[in-house]
C-alpha positions in Angstrom: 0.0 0.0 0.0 2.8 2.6 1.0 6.2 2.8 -0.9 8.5 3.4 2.6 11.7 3.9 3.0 13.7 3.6 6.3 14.5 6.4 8.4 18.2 7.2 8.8 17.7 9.3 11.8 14.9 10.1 14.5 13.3 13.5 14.9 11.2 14.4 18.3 8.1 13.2 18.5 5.7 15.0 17.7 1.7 15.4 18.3 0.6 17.0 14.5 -1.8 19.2 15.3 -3.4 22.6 15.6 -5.6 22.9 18.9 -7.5 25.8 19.6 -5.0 28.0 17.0 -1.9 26.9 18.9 0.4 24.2 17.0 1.0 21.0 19.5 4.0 19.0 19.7 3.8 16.0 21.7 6.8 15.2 23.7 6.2 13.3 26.8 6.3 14.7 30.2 6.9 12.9 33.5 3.5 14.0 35.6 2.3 11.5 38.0 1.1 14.6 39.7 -2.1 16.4 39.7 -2.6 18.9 36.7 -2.0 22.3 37.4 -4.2 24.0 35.1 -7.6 23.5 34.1 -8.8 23.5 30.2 -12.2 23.1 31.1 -14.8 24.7 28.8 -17.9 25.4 28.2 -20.4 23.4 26.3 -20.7 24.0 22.8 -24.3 22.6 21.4 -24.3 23.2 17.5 -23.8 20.1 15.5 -20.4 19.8 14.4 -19.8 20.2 10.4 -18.8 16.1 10.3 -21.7 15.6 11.4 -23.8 17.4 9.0 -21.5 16.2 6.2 -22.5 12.0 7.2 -26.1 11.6 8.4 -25.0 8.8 10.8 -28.6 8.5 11.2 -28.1 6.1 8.1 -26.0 4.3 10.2 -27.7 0.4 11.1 -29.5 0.4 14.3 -27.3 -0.5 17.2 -24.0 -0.2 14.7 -21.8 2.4 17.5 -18.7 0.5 18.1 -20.2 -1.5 20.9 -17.5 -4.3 22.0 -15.2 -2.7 20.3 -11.4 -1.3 21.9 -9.1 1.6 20.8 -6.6 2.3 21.8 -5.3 6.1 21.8 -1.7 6.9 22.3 -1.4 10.4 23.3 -1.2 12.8 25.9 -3.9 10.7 28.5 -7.8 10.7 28.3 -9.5 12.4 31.0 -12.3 9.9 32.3 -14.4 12.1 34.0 -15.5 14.5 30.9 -19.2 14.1 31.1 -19.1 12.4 27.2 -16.5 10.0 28.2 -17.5 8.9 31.7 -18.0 5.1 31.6 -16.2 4.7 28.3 -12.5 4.8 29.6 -10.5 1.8 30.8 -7.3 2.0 32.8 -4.5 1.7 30.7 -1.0 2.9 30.8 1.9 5.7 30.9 4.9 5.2 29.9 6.2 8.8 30.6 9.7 9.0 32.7 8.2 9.2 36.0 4.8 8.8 34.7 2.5 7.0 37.4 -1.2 7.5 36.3 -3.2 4.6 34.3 -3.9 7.1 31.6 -7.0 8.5 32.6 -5.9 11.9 33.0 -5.0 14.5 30.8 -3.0 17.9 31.3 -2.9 18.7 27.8 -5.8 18.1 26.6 -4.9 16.4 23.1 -6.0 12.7 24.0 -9.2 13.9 25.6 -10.2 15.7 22.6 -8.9 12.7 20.3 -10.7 10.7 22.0 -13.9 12.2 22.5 -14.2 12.6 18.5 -13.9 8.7 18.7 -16.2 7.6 21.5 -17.9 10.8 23.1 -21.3 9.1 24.8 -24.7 11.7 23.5 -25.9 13.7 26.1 -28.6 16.1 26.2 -28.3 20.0 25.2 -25.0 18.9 22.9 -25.1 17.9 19.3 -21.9 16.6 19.1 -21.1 13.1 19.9 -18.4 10.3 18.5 -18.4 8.5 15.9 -18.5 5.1 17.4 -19.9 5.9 20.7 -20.3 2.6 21.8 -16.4 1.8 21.7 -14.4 1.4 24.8 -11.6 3.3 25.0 -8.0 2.2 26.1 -5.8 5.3 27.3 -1.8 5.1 26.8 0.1 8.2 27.6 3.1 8.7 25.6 3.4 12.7 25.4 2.3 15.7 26.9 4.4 18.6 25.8 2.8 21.4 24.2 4.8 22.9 20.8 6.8 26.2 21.8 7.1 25.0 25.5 10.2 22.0 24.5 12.5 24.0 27.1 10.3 23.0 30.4 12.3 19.9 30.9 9.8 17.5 29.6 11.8 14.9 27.6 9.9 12.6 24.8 9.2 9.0 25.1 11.9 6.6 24.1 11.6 4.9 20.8 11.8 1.7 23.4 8.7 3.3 25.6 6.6 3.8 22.5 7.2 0.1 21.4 6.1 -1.0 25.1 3.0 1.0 24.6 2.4 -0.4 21.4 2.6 -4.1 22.9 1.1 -3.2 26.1 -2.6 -2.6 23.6 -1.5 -5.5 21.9 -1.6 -7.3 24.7 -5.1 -5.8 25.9 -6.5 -6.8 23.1 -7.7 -4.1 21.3 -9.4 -4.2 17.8 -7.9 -0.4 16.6 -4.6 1.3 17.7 -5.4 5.1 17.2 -1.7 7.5 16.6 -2.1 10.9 16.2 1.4 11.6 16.3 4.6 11.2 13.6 8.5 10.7 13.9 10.1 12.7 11.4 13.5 12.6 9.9 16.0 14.4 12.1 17.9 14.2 15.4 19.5 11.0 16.2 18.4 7.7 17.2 16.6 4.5 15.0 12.9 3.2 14.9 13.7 -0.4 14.8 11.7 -1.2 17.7 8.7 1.2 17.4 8.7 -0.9 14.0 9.2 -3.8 15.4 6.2 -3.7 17.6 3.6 -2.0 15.1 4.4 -5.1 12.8 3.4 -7.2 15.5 0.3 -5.5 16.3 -0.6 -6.2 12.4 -0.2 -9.3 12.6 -2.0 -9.7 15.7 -4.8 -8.5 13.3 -5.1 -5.1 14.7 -5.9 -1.9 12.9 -3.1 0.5 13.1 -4.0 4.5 11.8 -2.0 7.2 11.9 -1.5 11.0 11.3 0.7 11.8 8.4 1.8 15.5 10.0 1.0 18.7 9.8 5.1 19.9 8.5 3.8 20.3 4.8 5.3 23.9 4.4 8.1 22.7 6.8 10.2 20.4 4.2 7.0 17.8 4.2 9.1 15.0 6.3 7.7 11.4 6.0 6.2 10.8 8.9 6.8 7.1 10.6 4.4 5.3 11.4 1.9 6.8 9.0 4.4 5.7 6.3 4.8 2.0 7.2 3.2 -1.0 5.5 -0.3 -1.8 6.8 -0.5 1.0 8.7 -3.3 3.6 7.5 -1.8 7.6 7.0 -4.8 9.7 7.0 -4.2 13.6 5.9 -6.9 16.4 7.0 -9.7 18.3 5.3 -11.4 21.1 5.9 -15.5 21.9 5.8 -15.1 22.3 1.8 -13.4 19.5 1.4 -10.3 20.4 0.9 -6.8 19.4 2.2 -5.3 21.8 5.1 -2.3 23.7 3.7 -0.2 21.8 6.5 -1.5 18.4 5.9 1.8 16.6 4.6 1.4 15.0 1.3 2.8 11.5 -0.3 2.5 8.4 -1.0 1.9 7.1 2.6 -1.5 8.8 2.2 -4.1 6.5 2.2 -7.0 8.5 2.7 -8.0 11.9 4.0 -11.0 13.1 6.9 -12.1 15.8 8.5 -9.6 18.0 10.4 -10.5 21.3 9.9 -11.7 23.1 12.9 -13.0 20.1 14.2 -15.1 20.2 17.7 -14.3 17.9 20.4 -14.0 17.3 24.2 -11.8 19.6 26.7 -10.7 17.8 29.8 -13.4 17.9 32.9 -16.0 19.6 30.8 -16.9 21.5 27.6 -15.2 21.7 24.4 -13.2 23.6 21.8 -11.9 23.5 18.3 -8.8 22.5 16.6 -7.3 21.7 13.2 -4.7 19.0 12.2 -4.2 15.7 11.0 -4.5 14.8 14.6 -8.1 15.4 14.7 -8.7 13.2 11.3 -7.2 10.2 12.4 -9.2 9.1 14.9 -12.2 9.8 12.5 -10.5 6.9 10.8 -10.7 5.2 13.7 -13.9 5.5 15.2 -15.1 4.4 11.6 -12.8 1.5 11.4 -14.3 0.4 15.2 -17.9 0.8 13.1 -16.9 -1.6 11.0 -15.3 -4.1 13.1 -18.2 -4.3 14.9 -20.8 -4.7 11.9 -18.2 -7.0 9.9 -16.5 -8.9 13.3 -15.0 -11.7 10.5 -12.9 -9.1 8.0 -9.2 -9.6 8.9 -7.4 -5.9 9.9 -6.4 -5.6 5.7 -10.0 -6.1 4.7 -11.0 -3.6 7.3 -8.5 -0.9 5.7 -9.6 -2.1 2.4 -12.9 -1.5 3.0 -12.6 2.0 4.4 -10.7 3.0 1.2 -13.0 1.1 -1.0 -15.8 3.2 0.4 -13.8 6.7 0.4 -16.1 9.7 -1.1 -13.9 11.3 -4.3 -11.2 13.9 -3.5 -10.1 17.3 -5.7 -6.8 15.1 -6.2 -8.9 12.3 -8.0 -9.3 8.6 -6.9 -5.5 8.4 -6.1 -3.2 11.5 -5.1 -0.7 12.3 -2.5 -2.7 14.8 -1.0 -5.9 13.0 -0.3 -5.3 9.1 -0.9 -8.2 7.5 -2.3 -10.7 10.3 -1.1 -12.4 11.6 1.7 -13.5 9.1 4.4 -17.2 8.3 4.2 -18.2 6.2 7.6 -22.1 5.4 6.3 -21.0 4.1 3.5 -18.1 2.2 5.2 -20.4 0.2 7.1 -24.0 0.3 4.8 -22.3 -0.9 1.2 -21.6 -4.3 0.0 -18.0 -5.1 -0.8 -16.9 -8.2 -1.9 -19.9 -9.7 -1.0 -19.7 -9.0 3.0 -22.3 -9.8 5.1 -23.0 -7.7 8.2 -23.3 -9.2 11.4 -26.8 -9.6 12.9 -27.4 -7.1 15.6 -29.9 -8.7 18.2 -33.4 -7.2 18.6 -33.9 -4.4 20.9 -34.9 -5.7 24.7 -38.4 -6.0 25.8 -39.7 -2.3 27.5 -39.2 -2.8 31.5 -42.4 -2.7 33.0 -43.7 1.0 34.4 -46.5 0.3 37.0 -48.0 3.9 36.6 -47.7 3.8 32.5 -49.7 0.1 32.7 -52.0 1.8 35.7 -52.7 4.5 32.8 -53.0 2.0 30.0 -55.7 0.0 31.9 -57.8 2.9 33.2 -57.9 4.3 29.2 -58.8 0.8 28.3 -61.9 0.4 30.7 -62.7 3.7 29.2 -62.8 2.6 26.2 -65.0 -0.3 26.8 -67.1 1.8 28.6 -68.2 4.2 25.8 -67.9 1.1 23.2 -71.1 -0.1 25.4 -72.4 3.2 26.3 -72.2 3.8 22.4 -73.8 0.0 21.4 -76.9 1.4 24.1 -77.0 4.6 22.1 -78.1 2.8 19.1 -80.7 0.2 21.0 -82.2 3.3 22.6 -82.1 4.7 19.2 -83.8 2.1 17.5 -86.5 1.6 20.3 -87.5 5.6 19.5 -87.4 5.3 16.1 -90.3 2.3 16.2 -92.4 4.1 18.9 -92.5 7.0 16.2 -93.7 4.8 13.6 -95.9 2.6 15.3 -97.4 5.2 18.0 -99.4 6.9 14.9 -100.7 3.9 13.1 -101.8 2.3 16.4 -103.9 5.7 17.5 -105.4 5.9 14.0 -106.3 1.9 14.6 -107.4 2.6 17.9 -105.0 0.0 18.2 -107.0 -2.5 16.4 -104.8 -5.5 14.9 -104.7 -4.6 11.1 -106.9 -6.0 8.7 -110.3 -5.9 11.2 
């Protein structure tokens, strides 16, 4: 699928995205410790413009990712955001110093990557994930904010993202979420970070990843968007078309949303942002949708399929900027490829019982009886008049003498 070529060198790792206007670069941090600042928000209730482009409403009924894992290397997921409560598992952090299980965020990157995968509807907000039924597996492997690389925080070892890597393999997971890339400077080799993606492959898993937002700075391939089997997904805005620092090549498979882009803040509310981070896990929210509707495809026929069912792109059906086009996550899951079939989702449970709804459903029921009879004695009475009127007359003109005497 990708034409790759090994890195010489290592660059920093880096988070590729823009959040809220400011440009992230993920380097990890050692922070066991409580956050020191909030990014809480406030609410935001329009419907987001992904969610106006798909009508996931077209989605099958009970197709949301249910029994489905991702899991989302990043900065930590904060599991106590209103939309994500319930959905996060403990996981991991692999930070120098780091001591949490993943479920807490001082960044805010993983929160919001997260939420646009698996944010849970609540009322008063429009916006929800895509699969909102998936559970989400939290590994931290950064949380340095771009600008701010002299505060001491050093980035995880290509060693500690391998173990992070294997530590989701081992969990199981069904989709390994990245919105990060290595790029091609500094010193160092990726053997092992390889190493351990190939093995999550093979342990049938799907791997996606951001391709970078450096397109106007020298347009570095990014690792591991650029490896075999791994899907590179670039970023589009509300028009459709690419983000000037989405990073173009051939280790674009397809493109998805990533233009100003609502999503989760830690502890509450939300914000915007703008980067190939933010498409990526649009990939993989839609590859958990599919996993779940199609639990036979292998991981390949899963990426296959996503591609396969890619809306067209300005660049065509194959271009460096776009891939094959512009993710579609309806069509995903609702077209027939190869012949598929979709797994049978089980009929919705019988209604629990409401002892004042059945009280009211009895006492309309008696009343409805009761003016069924009151209306059948209507008619008798009716009737009864209606042959006293004719027979009173012809009896008094008788003198109610039997006819005929």
């Amino acid at each position: 699928m990708h034409r790759t070529r090994q890195p010489a060198v290592l660059a920093a790792l880096t988070v590729v995205l823009t959040f809220g206007g400011v440009g992230i670069s993920t380097s990890p941090a050692a922070a066991a410790a409580p956050c020191t600042s909030s990014k809480a928000g406030e609410p935001i209730a329009e419907k987001p413009w992904p969610q106006q482009r798909w009508d996931l409403s077209a989605l099958p009924r009970g197709i949301t990712g249910a029994d489905v894992t991702v899991a989302v290397l990043d900065s930590g997921v904060d599991a106590d955001h209103p939309q994500l409560r319930g959905a996060v598992d403990p996981g991991l952090d692999v930070l120098p110093d780091g001591g949490t299980d993943g479920r807490q965020d001082c960044v805010g990157h993983g929160t919001g990557v997260a939420s646009i995968i698996a944010a849970r509807p609540v009322p008063g907000v429009a916006f929800r994930g895509l699969a909102p039924g998936v559970r989400i597996l939290p590994i931290v492997v950064s949380k340095q904010i771009a600008g701010a690389e002299s505060t001491g925080d050093k980035p995880a070892s290509v060693k500690d993202m391998a173990r992070a890597v294997r530590f989701a393999i081992s969990r199981d997971v069904d989709v390994i979420n990245l919105s990060l890339s290595y790029g091609e400077s500094g010193s160092g080799g990726l053997e092992e970070f390889r190493d351990a993606i190939r093995e999550a492959i093979a342990a049938d898993i799907v791997v996606v990843a951001a391709v970078g937002n450096a397109k106007q700075r020298s347009n570095p391939t990014p690792y591991p968007a650029a490896w075999d089997g791994v899907l590179g997904v670039a970023a589009v805005d509300a028009d459709g078309q690419r983000l000037d620092a989405s990073q173009t090549g051939t280790y674009v498979d397809l493109a998805a949303p990533g233009g100003e882009v609502l999503m989760a803040l830690p502890t509450r509310g939300h914000t915007r942002g703008s980067g190939t981070s933010f498409a990526t896990p649009m990939v993989a929210a839609t590859a958990a949708l599919v996993r779940q509707a199609y639990p036979d495809l292998t991981e390949e026929q899963v990426r296959k399929r996503l591609m396969a069912t890619a809306d067209p792109a300005p660049g065509g059906r194959r271009s460096d900027g776009y891939g094959v086009g512009i993710l579609n996550p309806v069509r995903a899951v609702t077209e027939i490829v190869d012949g598929q079939p979709r797994a049978a989702i089980p009929p919705l449970p019988p209604r629990k019982d409401d002892p004042v709804a059945e009280a009211a459903a009895a006492r309309a029921a008696e009343q409805h009886s009761r003016a069924l009879w009151l209306a059948a004695l209507g008619l008798v009475l009716a009737g009864f008049v209606l042959v006293l009127a004719v027979a009173l007359p012809n009896g008094i003109r008788r003198r109610w003498r039997p006819a005929g005497s």
